[in-house]
C-alpha positions in Angstrom: 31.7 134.4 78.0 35.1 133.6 77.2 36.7 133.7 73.8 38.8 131.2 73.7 39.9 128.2 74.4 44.1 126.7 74.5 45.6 124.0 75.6 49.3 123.6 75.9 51.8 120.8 77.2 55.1 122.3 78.2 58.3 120.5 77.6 61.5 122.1 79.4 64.5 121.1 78.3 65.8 120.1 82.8 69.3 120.7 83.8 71.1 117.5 83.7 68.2 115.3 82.6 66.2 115.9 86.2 62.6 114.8 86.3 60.1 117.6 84.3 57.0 116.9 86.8 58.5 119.9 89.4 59.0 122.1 86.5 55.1 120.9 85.0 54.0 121.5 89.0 55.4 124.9 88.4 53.8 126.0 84.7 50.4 125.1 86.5 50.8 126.8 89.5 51.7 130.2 86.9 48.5 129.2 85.1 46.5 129.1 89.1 48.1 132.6 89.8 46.9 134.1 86.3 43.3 133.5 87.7 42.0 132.2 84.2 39.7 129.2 84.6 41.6 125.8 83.6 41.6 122.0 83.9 44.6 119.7 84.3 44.3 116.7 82.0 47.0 113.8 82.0 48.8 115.2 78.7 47.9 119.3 78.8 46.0 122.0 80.5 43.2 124.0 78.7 42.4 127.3 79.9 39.4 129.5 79.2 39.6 133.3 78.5 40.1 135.6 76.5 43.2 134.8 73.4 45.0 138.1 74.6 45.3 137.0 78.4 46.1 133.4 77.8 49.0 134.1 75.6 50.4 136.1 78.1 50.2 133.1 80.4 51.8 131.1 78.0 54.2 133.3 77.9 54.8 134.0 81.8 54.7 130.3 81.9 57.9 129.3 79.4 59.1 132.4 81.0 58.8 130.8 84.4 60.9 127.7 83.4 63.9 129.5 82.0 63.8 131.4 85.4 64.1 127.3 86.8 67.3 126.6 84.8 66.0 125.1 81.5 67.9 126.1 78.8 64.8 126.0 76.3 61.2 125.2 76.6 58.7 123.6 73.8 55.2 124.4 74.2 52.8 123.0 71.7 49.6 124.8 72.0 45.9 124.0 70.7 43.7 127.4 70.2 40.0 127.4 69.7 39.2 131.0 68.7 35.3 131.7 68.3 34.9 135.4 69.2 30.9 134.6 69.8 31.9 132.9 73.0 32.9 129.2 73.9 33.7 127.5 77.2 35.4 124.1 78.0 31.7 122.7 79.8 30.4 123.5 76.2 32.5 120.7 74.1 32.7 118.2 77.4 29.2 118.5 79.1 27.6 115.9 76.8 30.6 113.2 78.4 30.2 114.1 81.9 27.8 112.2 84.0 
């Protein structure tokens, strides 16, 4: 079981004020790639692993946006540590139906 559990919302700063959603399309599709379990949610992604291996996606993705042109990047990341074991379906399954 995974370790822990992080959201993030990516903010690139766009060249020229363009629209962020390509850039967003992009973080996720570096988050896909990784191969970490995640789920899109209007305002952030949480992904599922291990603390180690999703930093390093957070890092390949606000590495991925400077690669894009943006001249900074602001992620603001949640972490859930709990080296027991968590999952996402743990802290949602009670909402789902």
């Amino acid at each position: 079981m995974a370790s822990a559990l992080v959201s993030i919302q990516i903010l690139p700063k766009t060249k020229d004020g363009e629209d962020v959603i390509p850039y967003v399309d992009e973080a996720i599709k570096v988050i896909h790639e990784s191969g970490v379990q995640y789920e899109v949610h209007p305002l952030e992604t949480t992904m599922e692993g291990e603390l180690d291996q999703l930093l390093k996606v957070i890092k390949d993705m606000n590495d991925r946006m400077i690669e894009m042109g943006s001249k900074n990047v602001i992620s603001q990341v949640k972490i859930l540590y709990q080296p027991e074991g968590i999952s996402m379906n743990q802290l949602t399954e009670k909402y789902r139906q």
